[in-house]
Every structure is written in structure tokens, then in C-alpha cells.
C-alpha positions in Angstrom: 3.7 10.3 -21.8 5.5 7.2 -23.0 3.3 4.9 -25.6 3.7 1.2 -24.8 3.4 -1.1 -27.5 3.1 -4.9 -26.2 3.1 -8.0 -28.4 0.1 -10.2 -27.7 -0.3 -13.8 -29.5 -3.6 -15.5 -30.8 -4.4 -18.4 -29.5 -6.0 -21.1 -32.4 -9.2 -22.5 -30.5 -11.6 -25.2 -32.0 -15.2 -23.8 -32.5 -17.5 -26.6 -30.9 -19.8 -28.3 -33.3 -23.2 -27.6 -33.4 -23.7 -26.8 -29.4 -24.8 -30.3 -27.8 -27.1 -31.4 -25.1 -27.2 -29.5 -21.9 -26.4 -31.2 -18.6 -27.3 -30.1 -15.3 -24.9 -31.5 -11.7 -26.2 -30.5 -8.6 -24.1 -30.6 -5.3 -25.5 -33.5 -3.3 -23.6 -35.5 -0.4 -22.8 -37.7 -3.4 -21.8 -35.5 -5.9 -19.7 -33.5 -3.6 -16.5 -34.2 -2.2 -14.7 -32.3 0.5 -11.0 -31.7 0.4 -9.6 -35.0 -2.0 -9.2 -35.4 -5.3 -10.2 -39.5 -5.4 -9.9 -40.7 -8.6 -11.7 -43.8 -7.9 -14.7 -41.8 -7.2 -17.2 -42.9 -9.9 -18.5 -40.2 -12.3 -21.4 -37.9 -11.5 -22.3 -37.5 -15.2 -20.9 -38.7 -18.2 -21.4 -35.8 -21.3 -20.2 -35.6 -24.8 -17.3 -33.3 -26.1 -18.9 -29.9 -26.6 -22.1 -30.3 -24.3 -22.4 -27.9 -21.9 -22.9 -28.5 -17.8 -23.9 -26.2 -15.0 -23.1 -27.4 -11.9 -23.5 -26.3 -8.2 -21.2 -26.0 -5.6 -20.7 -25.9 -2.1 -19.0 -23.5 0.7 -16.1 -24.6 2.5 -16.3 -28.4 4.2 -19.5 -29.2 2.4 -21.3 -26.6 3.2 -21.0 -26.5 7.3 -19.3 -23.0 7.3 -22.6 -20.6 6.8 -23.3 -17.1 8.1 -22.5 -16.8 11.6 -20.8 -19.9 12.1 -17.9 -18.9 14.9 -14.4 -19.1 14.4 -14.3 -22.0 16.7 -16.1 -24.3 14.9 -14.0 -23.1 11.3 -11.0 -24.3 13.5 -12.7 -28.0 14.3 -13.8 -28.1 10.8 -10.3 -27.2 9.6 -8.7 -29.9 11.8 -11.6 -32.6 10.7 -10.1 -33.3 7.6 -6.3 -33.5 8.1 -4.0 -33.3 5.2 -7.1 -32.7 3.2 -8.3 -29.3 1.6 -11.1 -27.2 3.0 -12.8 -26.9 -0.4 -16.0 -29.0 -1.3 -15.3 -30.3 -4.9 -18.5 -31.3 -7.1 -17.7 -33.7 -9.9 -16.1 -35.7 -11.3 -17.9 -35.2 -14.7 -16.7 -37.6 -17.3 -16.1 -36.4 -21.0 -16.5 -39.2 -24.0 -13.5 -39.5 -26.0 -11.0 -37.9 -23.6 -8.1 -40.2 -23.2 -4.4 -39.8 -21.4 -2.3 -37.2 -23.7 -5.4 -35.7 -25.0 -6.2 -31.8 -24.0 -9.7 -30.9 -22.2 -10.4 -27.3 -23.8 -12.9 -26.1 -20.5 -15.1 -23.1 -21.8 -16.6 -21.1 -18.7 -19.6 -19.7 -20.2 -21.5 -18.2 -16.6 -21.3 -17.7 -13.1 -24.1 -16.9 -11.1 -22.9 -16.5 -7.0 -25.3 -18.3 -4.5 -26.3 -15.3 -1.6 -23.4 -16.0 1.2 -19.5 -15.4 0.9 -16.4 -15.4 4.3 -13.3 -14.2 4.8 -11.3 -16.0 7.9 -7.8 -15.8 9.1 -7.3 -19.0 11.7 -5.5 -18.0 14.8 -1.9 -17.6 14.4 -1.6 -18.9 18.0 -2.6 -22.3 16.6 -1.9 -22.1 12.9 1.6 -20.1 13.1 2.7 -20.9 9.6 -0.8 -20.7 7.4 -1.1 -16.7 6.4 1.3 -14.2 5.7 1.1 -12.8 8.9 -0.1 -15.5 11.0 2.5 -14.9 13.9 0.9 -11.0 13.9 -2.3 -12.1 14.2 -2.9 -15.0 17.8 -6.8 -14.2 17.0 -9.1 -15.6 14.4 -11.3 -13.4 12.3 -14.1 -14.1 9.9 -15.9 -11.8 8.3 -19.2 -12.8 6.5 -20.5 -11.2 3.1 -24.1 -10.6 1.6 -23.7 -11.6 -2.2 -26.5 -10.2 -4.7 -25.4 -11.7 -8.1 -27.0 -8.9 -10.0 -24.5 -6.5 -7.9 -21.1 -5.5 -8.9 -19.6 -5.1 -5.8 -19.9 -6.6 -1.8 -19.6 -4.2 0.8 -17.4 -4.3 3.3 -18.5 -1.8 5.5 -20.0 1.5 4.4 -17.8 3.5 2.4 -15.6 0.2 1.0 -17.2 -1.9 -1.9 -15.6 -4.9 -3.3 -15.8 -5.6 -6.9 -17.6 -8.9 -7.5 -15.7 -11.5 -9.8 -16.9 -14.6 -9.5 -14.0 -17.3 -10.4 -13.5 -20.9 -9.6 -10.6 -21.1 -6.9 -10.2 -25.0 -8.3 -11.0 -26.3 -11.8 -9.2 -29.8 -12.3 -9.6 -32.6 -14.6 -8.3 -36.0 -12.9 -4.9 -36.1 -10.7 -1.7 -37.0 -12.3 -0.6 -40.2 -11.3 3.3 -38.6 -11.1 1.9 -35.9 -9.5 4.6 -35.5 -6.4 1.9 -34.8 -3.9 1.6 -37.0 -0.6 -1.3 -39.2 -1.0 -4.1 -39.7 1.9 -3.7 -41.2 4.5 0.5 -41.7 3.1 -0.7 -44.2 0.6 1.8 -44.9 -1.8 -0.2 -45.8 -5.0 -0.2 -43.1 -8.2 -3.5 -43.2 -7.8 -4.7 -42.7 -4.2 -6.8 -39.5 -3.6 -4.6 -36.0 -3.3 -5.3 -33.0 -1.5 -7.0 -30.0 -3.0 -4.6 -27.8 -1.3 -2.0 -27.5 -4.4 -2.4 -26.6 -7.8 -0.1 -29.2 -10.1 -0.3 -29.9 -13.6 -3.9 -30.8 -13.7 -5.1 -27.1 -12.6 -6.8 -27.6 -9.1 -6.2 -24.7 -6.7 -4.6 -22.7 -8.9 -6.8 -19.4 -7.2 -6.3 -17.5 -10.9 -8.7 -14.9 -10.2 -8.5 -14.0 -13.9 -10.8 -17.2 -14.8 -14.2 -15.3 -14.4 -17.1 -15.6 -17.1 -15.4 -15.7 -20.9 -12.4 -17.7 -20.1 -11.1 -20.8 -21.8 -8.5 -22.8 -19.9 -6.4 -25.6 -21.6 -5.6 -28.9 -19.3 -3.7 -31.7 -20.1 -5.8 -35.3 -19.6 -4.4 -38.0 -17.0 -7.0 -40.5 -16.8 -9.8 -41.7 -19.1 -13.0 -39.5 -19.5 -10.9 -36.3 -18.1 -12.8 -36.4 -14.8 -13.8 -32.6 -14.4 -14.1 -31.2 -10.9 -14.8 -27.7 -9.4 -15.3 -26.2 -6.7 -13.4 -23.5 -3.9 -15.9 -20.7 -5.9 -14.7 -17.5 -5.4 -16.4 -13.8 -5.4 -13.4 -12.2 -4.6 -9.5 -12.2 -4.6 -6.6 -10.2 -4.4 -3.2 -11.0 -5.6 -2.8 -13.3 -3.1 -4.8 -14.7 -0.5 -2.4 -13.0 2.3 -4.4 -14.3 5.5 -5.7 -17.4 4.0 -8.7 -16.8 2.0 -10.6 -15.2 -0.6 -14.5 -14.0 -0.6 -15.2 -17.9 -0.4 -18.5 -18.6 -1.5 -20.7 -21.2 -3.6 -22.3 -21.2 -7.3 -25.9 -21.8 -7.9 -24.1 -22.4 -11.4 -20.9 -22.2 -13.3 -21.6 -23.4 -17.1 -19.0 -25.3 -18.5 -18.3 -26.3 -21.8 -15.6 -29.2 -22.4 -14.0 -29.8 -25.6 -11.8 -32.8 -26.1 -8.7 -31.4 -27.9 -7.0 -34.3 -29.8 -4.7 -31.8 -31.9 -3.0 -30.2 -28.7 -0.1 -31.2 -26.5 0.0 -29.6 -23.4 2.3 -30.5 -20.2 0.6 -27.7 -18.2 -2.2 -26.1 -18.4 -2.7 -22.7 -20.4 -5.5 -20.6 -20.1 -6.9 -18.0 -22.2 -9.2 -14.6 -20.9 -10.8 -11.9 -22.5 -7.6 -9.6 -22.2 -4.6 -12.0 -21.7 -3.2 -15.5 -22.5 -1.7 -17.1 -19.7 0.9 -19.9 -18.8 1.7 -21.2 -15.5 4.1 -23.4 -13.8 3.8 -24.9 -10.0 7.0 -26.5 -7.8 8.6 -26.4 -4.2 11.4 -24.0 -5.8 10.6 -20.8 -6.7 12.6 -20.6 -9.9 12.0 -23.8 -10.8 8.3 -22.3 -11.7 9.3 -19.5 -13.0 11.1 -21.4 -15.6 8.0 -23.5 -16.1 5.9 -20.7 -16.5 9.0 -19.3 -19.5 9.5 -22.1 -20.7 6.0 -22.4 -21.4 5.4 -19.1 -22.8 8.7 -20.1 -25.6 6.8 -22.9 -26.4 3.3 -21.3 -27.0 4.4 -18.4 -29.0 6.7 -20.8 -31.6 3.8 -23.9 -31.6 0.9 -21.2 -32.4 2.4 -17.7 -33.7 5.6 -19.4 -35.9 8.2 -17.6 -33.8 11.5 -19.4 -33.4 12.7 -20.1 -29.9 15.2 -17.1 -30.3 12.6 -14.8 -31.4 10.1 -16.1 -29.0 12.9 -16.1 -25.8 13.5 -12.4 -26.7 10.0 -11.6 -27.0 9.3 -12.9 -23.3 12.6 -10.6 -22.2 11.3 -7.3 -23.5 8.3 -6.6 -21.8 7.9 -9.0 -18.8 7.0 -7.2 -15.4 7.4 -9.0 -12.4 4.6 -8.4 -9.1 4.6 -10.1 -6.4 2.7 -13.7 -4.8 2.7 -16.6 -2.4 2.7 -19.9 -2.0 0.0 -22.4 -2.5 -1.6 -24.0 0.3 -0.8 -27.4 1.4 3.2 -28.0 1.1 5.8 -25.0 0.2 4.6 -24.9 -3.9 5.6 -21.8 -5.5 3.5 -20.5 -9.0 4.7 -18.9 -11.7 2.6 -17.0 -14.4 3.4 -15.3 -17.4 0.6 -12.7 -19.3 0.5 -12.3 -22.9 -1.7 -9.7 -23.6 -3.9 -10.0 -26.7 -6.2 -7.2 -28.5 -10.0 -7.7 -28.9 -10.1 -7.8 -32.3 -7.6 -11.1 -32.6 -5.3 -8.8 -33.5 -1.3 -9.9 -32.3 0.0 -6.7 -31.7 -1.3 -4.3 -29.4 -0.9 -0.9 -30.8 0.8 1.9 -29.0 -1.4 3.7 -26.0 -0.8 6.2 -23.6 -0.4 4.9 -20.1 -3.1 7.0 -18.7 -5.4 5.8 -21.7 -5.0 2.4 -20.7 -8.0 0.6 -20.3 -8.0 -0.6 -16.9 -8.4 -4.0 -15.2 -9.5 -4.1 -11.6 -7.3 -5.5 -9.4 -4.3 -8.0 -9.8 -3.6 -11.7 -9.9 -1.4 -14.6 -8.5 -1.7 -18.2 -9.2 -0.5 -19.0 -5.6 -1.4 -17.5 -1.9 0.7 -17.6 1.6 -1.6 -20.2 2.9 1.8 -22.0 5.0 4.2 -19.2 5.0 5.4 -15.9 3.3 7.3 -15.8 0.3 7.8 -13.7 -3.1 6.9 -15.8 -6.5 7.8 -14.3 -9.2 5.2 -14.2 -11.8 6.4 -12.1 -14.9 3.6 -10.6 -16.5 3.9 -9.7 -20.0 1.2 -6.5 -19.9 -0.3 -3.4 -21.6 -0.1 -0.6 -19.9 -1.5 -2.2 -17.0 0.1 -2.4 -13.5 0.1 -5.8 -11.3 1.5 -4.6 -7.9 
């Protein structure tokens, strides 16, 4: 047996204050917006840095996909809302203090599941280019889950169980007014609403199903207040949502705690779990993200481990692997991550382990999904003994 030995960086993180005030945002017609990112869409709730806020959400389309709702009437829904996302987005929740070139540290302190999750894949006959396979498949499916949020796992059918991780498909602050997106409706102003379908430099469908309870993700502010939204809850994902979707479902809660970081710079967002750190990097061509994602990496391990570029551009060549992914919904957007692993006790450097001692991590991730066509992303993953695909 070979010992691995994997470098892992700390990542500095403010403590909050003295916890703050609790907030509380429940998904109401008003509070819940379905498919757009509007930035002129006044806020729900305005908290302080460090306050925490549970917030509801919604199933797909506001909630009008429920158990037993057929296939055709996914398919009307779908084309009810054109150019927009499926996804009902609660918010936006504005923070005090956070200001363009600021960073929002987002602290995601629970998830509790609501009772219902789906799995569809829309008929290829209709929707040729949206799934992996789409052309394989003429027929739509769905498949509809019972959730119990004091479960670990959904079944399938008997004899297949399916761990439950609950993770936000979308966590955004407000849209980046140079965010290359088409606007609705092909408004030209920066600030017209965009789609939910893409992730971009302000999170948003980034379907990371490594964000689940204990994760801290970095995102640079746009716009005044930060204007936090989520929604496209999760219970389930693989690497890659091959035919479309996940285990959509809702949150009677995910508790947030937003931290306005005036100390950090941040062009993309970085994001920081139990077991890894990782970087990301969203465009139309494929290595164009993967150098995002790299380049991103460099700069994290020389701005908060002291590395120089050399040392930190040799450190991401020596133990990057490389698993498969998609592409993001919407237009042809690859995403690129890369996975710094980092040791429970803070410690930098992992120490040497037997592969088949390796604590394991169920299942594998991708920041991007063939929701218009197939492709390979390349998402380097800088691991410990762990195998992504």
C-alpha cells in the first residue's frame, strides 16, 4: 500500500462578534421569486453583519411541482417561464455594511428538508439538448421522493437507499452588473434581472453538492447590502445532474450566518467545508475555467499560506486529480473546481495514510451538470486518498 501525503491550506476566517439577533424569512408569493435574479426587487429583510437567518424555500416554479404532479404539467411549467430558471429563489436579504468590493463570508449553520423531493428528465423528443442523454431518452420521467429529515438516506426502491445531504443548489448575493449573461426579456441594462440557470461570479447555481451543514462560502459583493438569495434546495446529487436534476426539494430552514468581510478581496467565490477548501471558476470555454479555477487556487495558497506563486503553481501540479462534469444549465457554461484538502485539527499538511484507511466521503461533486448538452469539465481536485470518479 502506497501512503499519500496531500498538502492542505488553512483558510483565516473572522470569528463573528458576540452572535447577533436572529432573523426568520419565510417563503411567501412575495418573498419568493421564481427563475430571475431582479436586482430591483426590494429586500425581504434587512439584518446586521453576524446575525443569523433561517429561511424557507420553495420546490421548483414556486411550489406548483408537488407529489404526483404529471410530467405534462412539469413540461408547461418549464415552458411558462422562458429564459428563466425553474428554481423558486427566497430573498433577497440585505446585510448592513456590505458594499461593492467588500466579501459576504455566508456561514451555513443547518438544514432541515421539508417532507417531498423529484427527480425528472423532460422528454428528449421536446427538449433534445437539456440532459446528457436527452436524444436516448423521447420519454419524460419523474420520480417522486418521501424525505424524513431525521433519516440518512431516501429510498429509491427497496434494496437502493440514497444518502441524504441536504445542500443549496443556489446561494447568490446580488448579480454582477458585467455579468455576460442575457438579461430578461433581452434587456440591455447591467442591471436587468438574469436567469438562475448559470452560476457566475456571484455563486448562484453552482449545484456544489459539497455545501451541506458546516460550510462557509466566500462571495464577492456587487451591489449595496449584498442581496442574499437561495433557493434550488437540494437532498441529493451526484457529480453531475446527468438527466437534468437532482433530489429537488424545499427547506423548512437553512440558517445562515452572513459576515461582511471588509479585509478580503475576492473575484470569485471560494468556499470552505469540513474536509476541503474549494475554488471555482465558470465560462463558455472549458479551459478558460479551468484556468479560473488554477489561477484561483495560486492566488489562495500565496495571499493566506505565504507561498510564492512558484511554490504555490507547483503545489497545485503535484497532486491534482481530474474527474469528470457538465455544463451548467442555461447557455454552454463550463465549471471548473479545484479541492484543497485540509485536516481537522487546522493542521496544513495532511499526514501520510493508507489508501484503504482513508476516511471516506460519500459520493463525488461537480460545480456544473449537462442541463443543455454533454460535455467533460475538467475539475482538478487536489484530494486525500479520496476518489472523485
Amino acid at each position: 500500500m502506497r501512503p499519500i501525503l496531500i498538502a492542505g491550506v488553512a483558510l483565516a476566517s473572522f470569528a463573528a462578534s458576540a452572535a447577533g439577533k436572529h432573523h426568520v424569512l419565510k417563503a411567501t408569493p412575495e418573498s419568493v421569486q421564481w427563475g430571475w435574479l431582479d436586482p430591483s426587487e426590494p429586500p425581504k429583510l434587512t439584518i446586521d453583519s453576524g446575525d443569523t437567518v433561517s429561511i424557507e424555500t420553495l420546490l421548483h416554479a414556486r411550489d406548483q411541482i408537488q407529489k404526483g404532479v404529471s410530467m405534462e404539467k412539469i413540461v408547461e411549467l418549464r415552458k411558462a417561464n422562458p429564459g428563466g430558471g425553474p428554481h423558486s429563489i427566497t430573498g433577497p436579504i440585505a446585510v448592513n455594511g456590505a458594499e461593492p468590493g467588500d466579501v459576504l463570508e455566508i456561514r451555513i449553520l443547518k438544514i432541515v428538508p421539508k417532507k417531498t423531493g423529484f427527480n425528472f428528465n423532460l422528454p428528449g423528443k421536446e427538449f433534445p439538448t437539456i440532459g446528457a442523454l436527452a436524444k436516448d431518452y423521447p420519454e419524460g420521467y419523474v420520480k417522486y421522493f418521501d424525505i424524513d429529515p431525521k433519516a440518512k438516506t431516501m429510498r429509491f426502491k427497496p434494496g437502493i437507499e440514497i444518502p441524504l445531504r441536504p445542500f443549496p443548489g443556489t446561494l447568490a448575493v446580488g448579480i454582477d452588473p458585467d455579468d455576460p449573461s442575457p438579461r430578461k426579456g433581452g434587456a440591455k441594462e447591467p442591471l436587468a434581472p438574469v436567469s438562475t440557470l448559470r452560476p457566475w461570479k456571484n455563486g448562484s447555481n453552482m449545484d456544489i453538492n459539497e455545501m451541506t451543514e458546516g460550510t462557509t462560502i466566500f462571495i464577492p459583493v456587487f451591489l449595496k447590502g449584498g442581496l442574499i438569495w437561495t433557493g434550488d434546495s437540494h437532498c441529493a446529487q451526484g457529480n453531475g445532474e446527468v438527466n437534468l436534476t437532482a433530489v429537488e426539494c424545499s427547506f423548512q430552514e437553512i440558517r445562515l450566518q452572513p459576515i461582511v468581510r471588509k479585509d478580503l478581496k475576492l473575484t470569485w467565490p471560494r468556499i470552505e467545508t469540513k474536509t476541503h477548501f474549494i475554488q471555482v471558476g465558470f465560462d463558455e470555454d472549458l479551459m478558460k475555467a479551468f484556468t479560473i479555477a488554477l489561477n484561483e487556487t495560486v492566488d489562495f495558497l500565496t495571499t493566506s499560506k505565504g507561498l510564492d506563486r512558484y511554490e504555490a503553481y507547483s503545489l497545485a501540479s503535484i497532486a491534482p486529480h481530474q474527474p469528470g462534469g457538465g455544463r451548467a444549465q442555461g447557455r454552454p457554461l463550463h465549471g471548473a473546481e479545484v479541492h484543497l484538502h485540509r485536516r481537522k485539527d487546522g493542521d496544513p499538511v495532511a499526514p501520510a495514510r493508507p489508501l484503504d484507511e482513508a476516511e471516506p466521503i460519500p459520493g463525488s461533486v461537480s460545480s456544473t451538470c449537462p442541463h443543455e448538452a454533454p460535455t467533460s469539465a475538467y475539475r482538478p481536485s487536489v484530494t486525500y486518498a479520496r476518489g472523485c470518479g
